[in-house]
C-alpha positions as CSV (number, residue, x, y, z in Angstrom):
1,X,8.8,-50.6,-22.8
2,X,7.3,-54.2,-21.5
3,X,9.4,-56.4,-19.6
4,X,8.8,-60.1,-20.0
5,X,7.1,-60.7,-17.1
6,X,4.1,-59.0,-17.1
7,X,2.4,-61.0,-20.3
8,X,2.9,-63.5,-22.5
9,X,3.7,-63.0,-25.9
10,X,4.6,-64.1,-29.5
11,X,7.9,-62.2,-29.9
12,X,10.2,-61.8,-32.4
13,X,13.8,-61.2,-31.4
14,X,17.0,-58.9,-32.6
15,X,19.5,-60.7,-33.0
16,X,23.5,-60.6,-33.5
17,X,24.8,-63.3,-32.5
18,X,26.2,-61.7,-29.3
19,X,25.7,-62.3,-25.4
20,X,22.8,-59.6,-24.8
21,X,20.7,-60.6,-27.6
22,X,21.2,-63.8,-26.7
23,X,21.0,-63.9,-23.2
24,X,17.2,-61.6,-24.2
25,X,15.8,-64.5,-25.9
26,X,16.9,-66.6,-22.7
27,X,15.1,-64.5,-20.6
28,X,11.7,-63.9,-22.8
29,X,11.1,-67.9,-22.7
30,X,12.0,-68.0,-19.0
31,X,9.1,-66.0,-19.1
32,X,7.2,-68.7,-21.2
33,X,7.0,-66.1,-24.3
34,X,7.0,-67.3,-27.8
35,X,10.1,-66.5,-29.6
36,X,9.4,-67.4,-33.1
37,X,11.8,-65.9,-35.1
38,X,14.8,-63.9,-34.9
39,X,15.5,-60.8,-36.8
40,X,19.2,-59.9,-38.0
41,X,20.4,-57.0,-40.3
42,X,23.3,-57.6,-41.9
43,X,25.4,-54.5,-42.5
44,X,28.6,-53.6,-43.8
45,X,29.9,-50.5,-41.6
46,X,31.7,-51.3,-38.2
47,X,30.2,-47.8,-37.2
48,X,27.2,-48.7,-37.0
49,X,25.3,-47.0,-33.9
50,X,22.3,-49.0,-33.9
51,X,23.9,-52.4,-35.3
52,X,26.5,-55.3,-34.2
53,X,28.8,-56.2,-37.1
54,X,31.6,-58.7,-36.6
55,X,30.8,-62.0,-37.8
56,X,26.8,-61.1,-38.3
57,X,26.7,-63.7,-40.9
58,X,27.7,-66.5,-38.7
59,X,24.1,-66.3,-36.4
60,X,23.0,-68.3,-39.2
61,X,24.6,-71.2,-37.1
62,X,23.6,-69.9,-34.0
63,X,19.6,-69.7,-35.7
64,X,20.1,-73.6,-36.4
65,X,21.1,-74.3,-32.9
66,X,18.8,-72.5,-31.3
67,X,16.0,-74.1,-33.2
68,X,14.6,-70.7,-34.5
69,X,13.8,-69.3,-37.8
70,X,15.7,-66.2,-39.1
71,X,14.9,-63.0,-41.3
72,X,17.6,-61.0,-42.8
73,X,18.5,-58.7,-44.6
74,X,21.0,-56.6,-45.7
75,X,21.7,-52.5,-44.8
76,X,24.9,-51.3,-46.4
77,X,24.9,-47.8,-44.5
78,X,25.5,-47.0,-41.8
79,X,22.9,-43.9,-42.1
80,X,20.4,-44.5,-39.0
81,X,17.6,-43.6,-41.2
82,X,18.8,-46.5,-43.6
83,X,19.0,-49.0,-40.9
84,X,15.6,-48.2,-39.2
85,X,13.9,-48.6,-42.7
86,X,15.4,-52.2,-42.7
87,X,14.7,-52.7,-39.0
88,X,10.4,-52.1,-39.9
89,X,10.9,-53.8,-42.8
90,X,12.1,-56.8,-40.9
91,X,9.1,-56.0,-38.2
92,X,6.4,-56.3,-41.3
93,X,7.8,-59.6,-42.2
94,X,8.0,-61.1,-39.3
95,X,4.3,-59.9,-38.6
96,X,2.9,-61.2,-41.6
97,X,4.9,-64.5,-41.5
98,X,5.1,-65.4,-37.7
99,X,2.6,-63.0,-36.4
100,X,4.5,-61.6,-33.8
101,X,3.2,-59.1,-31.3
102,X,6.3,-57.8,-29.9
103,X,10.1,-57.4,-30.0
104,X,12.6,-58.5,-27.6
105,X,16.4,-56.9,-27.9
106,X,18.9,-57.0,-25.2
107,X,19.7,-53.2,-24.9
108,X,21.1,-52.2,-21.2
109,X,21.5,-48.6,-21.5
110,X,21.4,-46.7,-24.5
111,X,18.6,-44.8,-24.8
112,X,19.7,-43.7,-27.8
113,X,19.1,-47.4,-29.2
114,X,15.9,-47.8,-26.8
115,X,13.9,-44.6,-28.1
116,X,14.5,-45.7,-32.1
117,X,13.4,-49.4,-31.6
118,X,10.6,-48.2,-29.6
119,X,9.6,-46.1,-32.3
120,X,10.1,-48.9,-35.0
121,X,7.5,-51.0,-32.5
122,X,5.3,-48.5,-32.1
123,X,5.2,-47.4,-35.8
124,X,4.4,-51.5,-36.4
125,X,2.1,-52.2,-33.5
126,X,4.4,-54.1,-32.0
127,X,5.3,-54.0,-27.7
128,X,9.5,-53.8,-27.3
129,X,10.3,-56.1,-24.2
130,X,13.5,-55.0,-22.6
131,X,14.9,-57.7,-20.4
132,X,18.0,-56.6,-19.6
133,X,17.5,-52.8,-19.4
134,X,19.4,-51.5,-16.3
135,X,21.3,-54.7,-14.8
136,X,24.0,-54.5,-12.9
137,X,26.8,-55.1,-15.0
138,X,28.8,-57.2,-12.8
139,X,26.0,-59.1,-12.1
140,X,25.0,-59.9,-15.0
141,X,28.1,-61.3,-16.1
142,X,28.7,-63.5,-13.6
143,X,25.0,-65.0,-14.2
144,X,26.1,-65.3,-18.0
145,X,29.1,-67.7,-16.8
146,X,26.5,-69.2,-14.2
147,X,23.9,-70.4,-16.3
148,X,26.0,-71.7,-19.3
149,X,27.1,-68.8,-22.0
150,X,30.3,-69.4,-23.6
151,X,31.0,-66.4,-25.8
152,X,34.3,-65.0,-27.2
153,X,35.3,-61.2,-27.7
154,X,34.8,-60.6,-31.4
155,X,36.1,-57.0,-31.4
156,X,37.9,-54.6,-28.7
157,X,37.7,-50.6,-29.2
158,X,38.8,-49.6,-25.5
159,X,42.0,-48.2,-23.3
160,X,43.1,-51.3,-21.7
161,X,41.5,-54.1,-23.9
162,X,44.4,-55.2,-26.3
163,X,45.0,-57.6,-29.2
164,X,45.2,-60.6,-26.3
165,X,41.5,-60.6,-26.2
166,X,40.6,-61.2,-29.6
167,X,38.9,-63.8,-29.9
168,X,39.2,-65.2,-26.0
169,X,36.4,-67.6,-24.7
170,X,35.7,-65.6,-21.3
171,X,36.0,-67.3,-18.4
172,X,35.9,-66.5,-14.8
173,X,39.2,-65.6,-14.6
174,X,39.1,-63.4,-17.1
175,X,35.6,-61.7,-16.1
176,X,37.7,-60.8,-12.8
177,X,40.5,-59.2,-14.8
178,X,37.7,-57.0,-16.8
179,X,36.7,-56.1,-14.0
180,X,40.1,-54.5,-13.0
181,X,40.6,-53.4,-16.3
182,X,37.5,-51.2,-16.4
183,X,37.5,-49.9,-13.0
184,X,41.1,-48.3,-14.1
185,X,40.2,-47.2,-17.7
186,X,36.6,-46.4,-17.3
187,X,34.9,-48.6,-19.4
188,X,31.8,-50.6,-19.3
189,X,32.2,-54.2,-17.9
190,X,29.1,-55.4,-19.7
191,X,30.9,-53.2,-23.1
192,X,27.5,-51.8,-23.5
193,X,29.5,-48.6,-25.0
194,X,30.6,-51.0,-27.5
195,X,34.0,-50.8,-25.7
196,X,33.7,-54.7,-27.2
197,X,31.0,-56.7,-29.0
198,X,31.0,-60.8,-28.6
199,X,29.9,-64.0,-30.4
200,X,28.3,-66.7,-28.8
201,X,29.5,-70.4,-29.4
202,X,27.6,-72.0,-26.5
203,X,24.4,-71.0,-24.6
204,X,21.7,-72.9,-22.7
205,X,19.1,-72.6,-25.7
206,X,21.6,-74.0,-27.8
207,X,21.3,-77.8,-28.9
208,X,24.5,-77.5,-30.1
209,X,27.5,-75.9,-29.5
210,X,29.7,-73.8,-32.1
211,X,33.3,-75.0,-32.9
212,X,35.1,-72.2,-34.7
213,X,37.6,-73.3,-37.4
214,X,39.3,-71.1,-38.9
215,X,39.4,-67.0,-38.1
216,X,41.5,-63.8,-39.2
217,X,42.8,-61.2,-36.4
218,X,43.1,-57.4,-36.8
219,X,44.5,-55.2,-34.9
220,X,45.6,-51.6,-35.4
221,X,47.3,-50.5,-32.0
222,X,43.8,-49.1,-30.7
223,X,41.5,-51.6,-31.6
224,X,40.5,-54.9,-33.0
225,X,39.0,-57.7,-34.5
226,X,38.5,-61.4,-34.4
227,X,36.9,-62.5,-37.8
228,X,35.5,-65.4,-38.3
229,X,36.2,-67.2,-41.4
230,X,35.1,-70.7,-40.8
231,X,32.7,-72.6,-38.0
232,X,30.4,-75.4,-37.7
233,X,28.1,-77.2,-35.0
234,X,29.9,-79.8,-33.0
């Protein structure tokens, strides 16, 4: 594992659409690294271990306001085996088109996730830069509201996160409540346990921000979504 800081590179980056992957590419190119292109599998399984999938199909916006190129393409299993095969396929592509000599994902604590990617990089000759591998969760947070990042709660799957945060901009009010929340039901404030996954409307990197114009919630009594049916830049 390489963290940004100790050379410059032309990376590609993972990318869902949510905060961490996000907040990785913000933290490669404060580290004067070459993002050139992001990299997005779009799957069909909410179970996926490896993958984010709420409103994946919506970082095409995101792409266009952050000025980068995507590759995609589609995995519709959630079979890890199935979705590393797409993950190297993405890698080749994005070496032979953007010549990229590295990958950069915003994993915080999973090695689960951390060992297969660095095994997809490895396999491709590619470094896996890890910028956000073991921050403090409260932390980092707070930094993502410091610095800019507007991002709503695109699914909930936790004791003590109900239907009232679906689709909720987070502010710092509401960070402080989370924080409450997951000291008394155990979860992870930064929902790397996928306790929640997000979607980011607004970001430094951005040029410009995302209005979202039409959505569908669902909710089941244990845990929920916030889909996104229609958005545009403002």
């Amino acid at each position: 594992m390489k963290h940004p800081k100790e050379s410059k590179m032309r990376l590609g980056a993972l990318f869902s659409g949510g905060k961490d992957s996000t907040y990785a590419i913000h933290a490669a190119k404060i580290q004067d690294h070459n993002v050139s292109c992001l990299l997005s599998i779009f799957g069909r399984s909410d179970e996926s271990l490896l993958l984010h999938h709420p409103n994946i199909r919506w970082t095409a916006l995101q792409a266009h306001s952050l000025g980068i190129p995507q590759i995609t393409i589609q995995s519709d299993s959630d079979d890890i085996d199935e979705e590393l095969a797409a993950l190297k396929t993405l890698l080749a592509q994005a070496v032979e088109e953007f010549g990229i000599e590295g990958l950069v994902h915003g994993g915080i604590k999973s090695r689960f996730q951390m060992d297969r990617f660095e095994s997809a990089c490895s396999d491709a000759g590619l470094e896996l830069v890890s910028p956000l591998w073991g921050v403090e969760p409260e932390q980092y947070m707070n930094k993502l509201l410091d610095i800019g990042f507007e991002f709503i709660m695109s699914s909930v799957s936790a004791g003590g996160l109900d239907e009232s945060w679906l689709g909720k901009s987070i502010t710092r009010e509401d960070l402080a409540t989370l924080g409450k929340l997951s000291e008394r039901h155990g979860f992870n404030l930064d929902f790397e346990g996928g306790e929640a996954e997000t979607f980011v409307t607004d970001s430094p990197l951005f040029s410009r921000a995302i209005r979202i114009t039409n959505h569908r919630k669902t909710w089941d009594k244990y845990r929920g979504r916030f889909e996104i049916l229609g958005a545009e830049l403002e």
